[in-house]
C-alpha positions in Angstrom: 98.1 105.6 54.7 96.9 108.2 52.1 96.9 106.6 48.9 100.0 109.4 47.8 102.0 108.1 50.9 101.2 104.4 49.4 101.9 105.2 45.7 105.2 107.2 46.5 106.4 103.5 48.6 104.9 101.4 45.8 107.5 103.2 43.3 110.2 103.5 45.6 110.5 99.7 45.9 111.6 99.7 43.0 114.1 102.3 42.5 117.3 100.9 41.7 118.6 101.6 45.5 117.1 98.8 46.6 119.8 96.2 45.7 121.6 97.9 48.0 121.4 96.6 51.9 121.2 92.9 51.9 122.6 91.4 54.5 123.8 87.7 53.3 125.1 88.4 50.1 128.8 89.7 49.5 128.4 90.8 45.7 125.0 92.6 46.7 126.7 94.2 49.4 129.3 95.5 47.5 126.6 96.9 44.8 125.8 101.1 44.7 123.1 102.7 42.9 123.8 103.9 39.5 124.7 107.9 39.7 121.2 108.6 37.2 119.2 105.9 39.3 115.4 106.3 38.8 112.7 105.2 39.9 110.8 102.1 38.1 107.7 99.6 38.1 106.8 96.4 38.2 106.6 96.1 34.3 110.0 97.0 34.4 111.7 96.0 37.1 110.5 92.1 37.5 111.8 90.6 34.4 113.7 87.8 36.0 114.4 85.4 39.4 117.6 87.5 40.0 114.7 90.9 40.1 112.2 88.9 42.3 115.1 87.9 44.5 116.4 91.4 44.8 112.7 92.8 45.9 112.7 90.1 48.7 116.3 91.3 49.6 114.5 94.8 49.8 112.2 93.8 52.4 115.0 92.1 54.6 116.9 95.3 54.5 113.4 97.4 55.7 113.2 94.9 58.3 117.0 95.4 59.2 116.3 99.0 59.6 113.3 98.4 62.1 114.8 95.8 64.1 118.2 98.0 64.9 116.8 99.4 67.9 113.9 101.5 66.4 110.8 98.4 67.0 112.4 97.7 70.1 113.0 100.5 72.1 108.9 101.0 71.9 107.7 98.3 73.7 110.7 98.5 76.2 109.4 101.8 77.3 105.7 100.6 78.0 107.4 97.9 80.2 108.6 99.1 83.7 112.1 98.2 82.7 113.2 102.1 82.2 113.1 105.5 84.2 112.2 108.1 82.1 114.3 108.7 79.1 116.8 111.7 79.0 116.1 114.3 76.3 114.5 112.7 73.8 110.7 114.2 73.9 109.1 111.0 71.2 110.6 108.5 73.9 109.5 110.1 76.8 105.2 110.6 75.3 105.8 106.5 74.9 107.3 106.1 78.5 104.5 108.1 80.1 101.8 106.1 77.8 100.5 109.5 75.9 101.9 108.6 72.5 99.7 110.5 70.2 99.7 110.9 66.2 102.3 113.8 66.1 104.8 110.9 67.9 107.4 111.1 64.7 109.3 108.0 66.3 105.7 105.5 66.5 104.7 106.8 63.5 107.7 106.2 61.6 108.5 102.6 63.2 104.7 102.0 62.0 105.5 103.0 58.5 108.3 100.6 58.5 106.6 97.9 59.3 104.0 98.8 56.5 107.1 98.4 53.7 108.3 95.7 54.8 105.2 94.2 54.6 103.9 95.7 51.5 107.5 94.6 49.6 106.4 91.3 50.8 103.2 91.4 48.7 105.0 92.7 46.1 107.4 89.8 45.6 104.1 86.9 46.1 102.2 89.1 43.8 105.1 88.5 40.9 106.1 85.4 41.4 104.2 84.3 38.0 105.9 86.9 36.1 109.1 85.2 36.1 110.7 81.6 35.3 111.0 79.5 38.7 111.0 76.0 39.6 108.5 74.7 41.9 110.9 74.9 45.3 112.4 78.4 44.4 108.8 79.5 43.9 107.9 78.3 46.9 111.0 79.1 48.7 110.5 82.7 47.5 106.9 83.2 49.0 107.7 81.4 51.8 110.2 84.0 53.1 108.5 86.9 52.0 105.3 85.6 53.8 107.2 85.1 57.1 108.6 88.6 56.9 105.0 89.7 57.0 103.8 87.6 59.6 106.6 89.2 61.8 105.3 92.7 60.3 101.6 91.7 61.5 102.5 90.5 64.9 105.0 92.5 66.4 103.2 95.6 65.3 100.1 94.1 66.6 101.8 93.4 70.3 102.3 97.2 70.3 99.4 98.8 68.9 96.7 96.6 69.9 95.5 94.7 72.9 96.7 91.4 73.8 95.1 88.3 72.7 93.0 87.5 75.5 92.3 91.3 76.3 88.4 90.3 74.7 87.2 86.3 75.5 87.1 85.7 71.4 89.8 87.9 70.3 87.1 90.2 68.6 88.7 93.8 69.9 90.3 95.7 67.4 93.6 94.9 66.0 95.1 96.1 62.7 94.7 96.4 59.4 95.6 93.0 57.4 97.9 93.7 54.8 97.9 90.7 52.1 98.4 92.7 48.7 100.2 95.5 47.4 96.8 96.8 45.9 96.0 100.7 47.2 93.0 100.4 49.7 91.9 101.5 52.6 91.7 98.9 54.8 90.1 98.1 58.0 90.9 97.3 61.5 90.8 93.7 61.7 89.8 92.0 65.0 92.9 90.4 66.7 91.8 86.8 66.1 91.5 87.3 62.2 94.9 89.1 62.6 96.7 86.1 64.2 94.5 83.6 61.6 96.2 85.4 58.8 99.3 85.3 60.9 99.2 81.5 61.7 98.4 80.7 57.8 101.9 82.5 56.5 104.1 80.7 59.2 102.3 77.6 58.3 102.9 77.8 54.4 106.4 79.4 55.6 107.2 76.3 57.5 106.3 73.6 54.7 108.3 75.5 52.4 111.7 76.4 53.7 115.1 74.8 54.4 116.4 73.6 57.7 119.6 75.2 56.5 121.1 78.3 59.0 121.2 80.9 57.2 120.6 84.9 57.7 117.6 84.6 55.9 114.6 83.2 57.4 114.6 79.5 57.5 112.1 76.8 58.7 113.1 77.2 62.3 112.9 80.3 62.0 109.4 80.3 61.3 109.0 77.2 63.8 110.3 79.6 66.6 108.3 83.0 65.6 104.7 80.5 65.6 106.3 79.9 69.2 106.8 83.1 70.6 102.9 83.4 68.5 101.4 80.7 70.4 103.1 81.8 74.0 101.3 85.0 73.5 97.8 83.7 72.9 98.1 81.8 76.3 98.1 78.3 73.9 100.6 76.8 76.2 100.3 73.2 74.8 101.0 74.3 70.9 103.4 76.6 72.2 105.4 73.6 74.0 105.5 71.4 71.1 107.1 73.9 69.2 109.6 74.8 71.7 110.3 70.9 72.4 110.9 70.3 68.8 113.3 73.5 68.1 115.0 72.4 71.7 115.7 69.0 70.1 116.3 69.2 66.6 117.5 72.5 65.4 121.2 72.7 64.7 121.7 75.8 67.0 123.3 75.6 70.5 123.2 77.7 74.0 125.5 80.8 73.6 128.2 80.1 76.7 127.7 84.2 76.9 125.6 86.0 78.4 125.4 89.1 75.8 124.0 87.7 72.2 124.8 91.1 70.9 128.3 89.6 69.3 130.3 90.6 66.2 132.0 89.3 64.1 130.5 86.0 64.8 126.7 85.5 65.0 125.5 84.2 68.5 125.0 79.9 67.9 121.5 80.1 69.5 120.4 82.6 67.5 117.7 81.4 65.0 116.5 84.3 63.1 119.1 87.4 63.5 119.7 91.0 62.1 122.9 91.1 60.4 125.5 93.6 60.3 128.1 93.1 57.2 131.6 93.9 56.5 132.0 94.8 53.4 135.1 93.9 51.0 136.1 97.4 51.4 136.1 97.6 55.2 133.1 99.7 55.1 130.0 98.9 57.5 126.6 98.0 56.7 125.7 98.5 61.0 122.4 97.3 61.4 123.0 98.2 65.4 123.3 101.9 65.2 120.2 102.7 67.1 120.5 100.3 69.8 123.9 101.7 70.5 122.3 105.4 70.5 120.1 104.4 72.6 121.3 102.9 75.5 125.4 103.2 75.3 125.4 107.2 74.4 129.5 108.0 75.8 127.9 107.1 79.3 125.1 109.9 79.1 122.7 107.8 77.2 119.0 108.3 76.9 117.8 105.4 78.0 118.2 103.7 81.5 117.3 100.9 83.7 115.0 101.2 86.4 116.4 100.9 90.1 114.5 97.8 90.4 115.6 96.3 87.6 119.1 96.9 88.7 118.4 94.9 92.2 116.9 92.3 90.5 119.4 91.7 88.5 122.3 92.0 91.0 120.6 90.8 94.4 121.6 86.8 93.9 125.3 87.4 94.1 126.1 90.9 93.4 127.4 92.6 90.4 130.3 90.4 90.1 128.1 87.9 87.5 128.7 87.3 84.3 124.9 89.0 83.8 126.1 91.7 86.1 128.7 92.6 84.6 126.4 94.4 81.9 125.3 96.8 84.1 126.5 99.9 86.5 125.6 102.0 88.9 126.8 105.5 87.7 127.6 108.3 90.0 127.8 111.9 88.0 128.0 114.2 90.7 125.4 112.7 93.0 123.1 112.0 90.3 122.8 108.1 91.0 121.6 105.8 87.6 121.7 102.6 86.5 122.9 101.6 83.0 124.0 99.0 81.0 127.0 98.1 78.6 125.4 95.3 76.6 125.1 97.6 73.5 128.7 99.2 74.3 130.4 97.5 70.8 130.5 100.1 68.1 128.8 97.5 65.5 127.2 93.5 66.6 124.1 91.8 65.3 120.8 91.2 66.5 119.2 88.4 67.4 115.3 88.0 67.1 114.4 84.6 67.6 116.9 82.3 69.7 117.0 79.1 71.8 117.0 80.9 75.5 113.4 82.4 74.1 112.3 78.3 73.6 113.9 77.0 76.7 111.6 80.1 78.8 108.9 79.4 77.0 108.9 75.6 77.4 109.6 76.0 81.0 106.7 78.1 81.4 104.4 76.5 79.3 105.3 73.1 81.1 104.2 75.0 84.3 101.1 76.2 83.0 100.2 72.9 81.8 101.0 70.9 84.9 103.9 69.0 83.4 107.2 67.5 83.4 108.2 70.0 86.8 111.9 68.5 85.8 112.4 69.3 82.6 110.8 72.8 83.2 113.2 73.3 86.1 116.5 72.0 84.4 115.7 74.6 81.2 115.7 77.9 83.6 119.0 76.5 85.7 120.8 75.9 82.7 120.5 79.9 82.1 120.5 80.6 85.6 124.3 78.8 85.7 124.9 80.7 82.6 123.7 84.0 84.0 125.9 83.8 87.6 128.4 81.9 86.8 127.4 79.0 89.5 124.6 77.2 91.1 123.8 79.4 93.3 120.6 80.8 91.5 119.9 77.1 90.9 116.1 76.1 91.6 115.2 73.6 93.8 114.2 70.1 92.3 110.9 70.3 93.9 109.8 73.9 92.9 105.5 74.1 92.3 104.1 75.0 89.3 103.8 78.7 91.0 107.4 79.3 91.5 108.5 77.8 88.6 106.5 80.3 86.1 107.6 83.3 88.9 111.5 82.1 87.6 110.6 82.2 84.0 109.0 85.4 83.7 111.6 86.7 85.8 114.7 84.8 83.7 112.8 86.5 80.4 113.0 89.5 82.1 116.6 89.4 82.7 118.0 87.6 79.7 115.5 90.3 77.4 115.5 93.6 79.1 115.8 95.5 75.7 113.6 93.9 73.1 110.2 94.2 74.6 109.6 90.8 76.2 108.6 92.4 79.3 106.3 94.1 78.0 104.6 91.1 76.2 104.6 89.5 79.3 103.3 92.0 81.2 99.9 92.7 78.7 100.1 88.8 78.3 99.9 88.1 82.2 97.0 90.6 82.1 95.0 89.6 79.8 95.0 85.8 81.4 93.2 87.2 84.7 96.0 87.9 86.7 96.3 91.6 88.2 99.2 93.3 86.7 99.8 96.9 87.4 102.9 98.8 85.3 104.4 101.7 86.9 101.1 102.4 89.0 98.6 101.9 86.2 97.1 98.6 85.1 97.7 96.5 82.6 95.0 97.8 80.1 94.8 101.4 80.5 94.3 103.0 77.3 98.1 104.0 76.7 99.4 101.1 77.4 98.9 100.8 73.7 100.6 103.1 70.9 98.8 105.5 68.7 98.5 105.4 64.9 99.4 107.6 63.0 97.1 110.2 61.4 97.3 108.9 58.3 95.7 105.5 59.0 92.5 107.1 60.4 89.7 106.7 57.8 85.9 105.7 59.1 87.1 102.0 58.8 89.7 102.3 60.7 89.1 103.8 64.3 92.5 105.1 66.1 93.2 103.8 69.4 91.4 105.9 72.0 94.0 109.0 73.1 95.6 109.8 76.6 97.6 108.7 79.2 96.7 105.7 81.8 
């Protein structure tokens, strides 16, 4: 960013606003910006736990506002998940892979994920100015430095290469962001991007509570080194992880097959945006652009694939709990497919949840050449869940082959709308396998998203511009 972009988001962290948003805590909820609010600094602003705490509130409500739809609906349309979007020009440059720096949508999801990250900083970068003890300390840094290890590595999956995509992990990734300071940085390689990544989940995980809570907790940050892990092809870190959440975290399978709930939070559903009632019976929705997208009065501007809708529908019809989520819709001839998972005016989001651990374990178990049982028992168990039977079942003596086939295609399923497919797809790539997405491969140059203008500088190169 410019350094007047970066100065005019340094200040405006600390306008008085910010208190405003959090999604776990009823008083702040309930809390409105003075009528002659100004904007303040740090001198000012961090005089006390209760200020520090308020900044780290701050950055989950940026991340709120990027995980309601916005982060997600990127990576979705890189997938082959989606026809073309309906009216909505930013969408449609990503779905035909020619986003370019005038794409107002990329650019602003990208700036998102900069504050978020950049509030982070703020709050480790003050933790000495105020009293703590040695576990809220701790505590504190340890949530603000998962929040930007999420920042690093789901903007990374988007606008860089998979791990993989070079032997060593030495193509370009994104710039590391590990202070508030004003610089321009450079394009770190993907290695030293996940290094920095691996380092914040690690302190992260030695440093917060086992409690469930709508903050970030250790399984939480247990379950994001997972997905981490998965996506570097490290199948045998990636399993222990899994295995450990599977058996010890105090979450449980959701019985439905649409996590998107409200008022209650889905009980698989480790890390999770949060959408408040307030006292007053007003809203703080953190789903709004989800709905938008993909509900839209039945017109909406996103929807599935033909293909998709087969898949999804070809074991035992529509008639499935999973297939119930989903139509075929008829407007005078015009024949679409859609689906009615983000129908509710207001739910919350999960992020991080025990069907991603089960999918992963299965695969990874497959990958490895181990425990075929175990591996096969975790994808029925959602397969049951998914038709409402054993018909879908695999058989107890599935190969290693067709038991990675049913857990790409289960994440498939169970994640149409958060960018797992995508993942998978650049991930499956980038292990040797031939991948082609909507008739291009795997690694064509827009199959990743452009910066923004503002982060070109001669240390940081944009991503090459055009279509695939």
């Amino acid at each position: 960013m410019k350094t007047s972009q970066i100065t005019f988001l340094f200040r405006s962290l600390f306008a008085l606003i910010l208190i405003i948003g959090c999604a776990a805590c009823n008083d702040l909820l309930e809390q409105t910006p003075p009528a002659t609010g100004s904007n303040i600094l740090p001198d000012d602003a961090i005089n006390s736990a209760a200020d520090l705490n308020q900044v780290l509130i701050s950055a989950y409500d940026v991340l709120a506002n990027t995980y309601n739809g916005g982060a997600q609906a990127l990576p979705v349309l890189l997938s082959d998940n989606l026809v073309r979007p309906f009216n909505q020009n930013d969408y449609t440059s990503v779905w035909l892979r020619s986003t370019s720096i005038f794409n107002g949508n990329v650019s602003n999801i990208f700036r998102q994920y900069g504050v978020a990250i950049l509030r982070s900083n703020t709050v480790i970068e003050n933790l000495d100015r105020v009293q703590l003890s040695a576990t809220e300390r701790n505590s504190i840094e340890a949530q603000a430095r998962f929040i930007r290890a999420l920042g690093h590595f789901d903007c990374m999956r988007s606008w860089a290469f998979s791990s993989g995509y070079t032997n060593d992990d030495s193509h370009p990734g994104i710039a590391i962001r590990s202070s508030s300071q004003i610089v321009n940085a450079p394009r770190s390689t993907v290695g030293e991007v996940y290094n920095f990544i691996l380092a914040d989940l690690a302190f992260a995980q030695a440093n917060l509570s086992e409690t469930p809570s709508v903050f970030a907790n250790r399984w939480a940050a247990l379950a994001l080194e997972a997905e981490v892990r998965f996506q570097r092809q490290e199948y045998t870190e990636a399993l222990a992880i899994a295995d450990d959440i599977l058996a010890n975290a105090p979450y449980s399978l959701d019985t439905a097959v649409n996590r998107y709930q409200y008022p209650q939070v889905s009980p698989e559903a480790i890390f999770y945006i949060f959408s408040a009632t307030r006292s007053d019976g007003s809203v703080d929705n953190r789903s709004g652009t989800l709905r938008t997208n993909y509900f839209g009065n039945g017109n909406p501007a996103l929807r599935i694939q033909q293909e998709f809708y087969q898949k999804l529908t070809e074991v035992s019809g529509g008639e499935t709990p999973r297939g119930l989520l989903y139509e075929e819709l008829d407007q005078d001839g015009n024949i679409s497919y859609i689906t009615h998972m983000f129908d509710a005016e207001i739910f919350h989001i999960p992020v991080l949840s025990l069907t991603q651990m089960l999918l992963i374990r299965a695969e990874s178990l497959a990958e490895l050449n181990q425990n075929p049982g175990q591996a096969i028992d975790d994808i029925n168990v959602i397969r049951q869940r998914a038709y409402g039977s054993v018909v879908a079942d695999l058989e107890p003596g599935a190969s290693a082959n067709q038991i990675i086939q049913a857990a790409r295609l289960e994440r498939r399923m169970e994640f149409p709308f958060n960018g797992q497919r995508y993942y998978d797809l650049v991930r499956i790539g980038a292990q040797g396998e031939n991948v082609i997405v909507r008739g291009a491969p795997w690694d064509c140059p827009g199959m990743i998203l452009q910066f923004p203008a503002t982060e070109q500088t001669d240390l940081f190169p944009l991503n090459i511009t055009g279509g695939c």
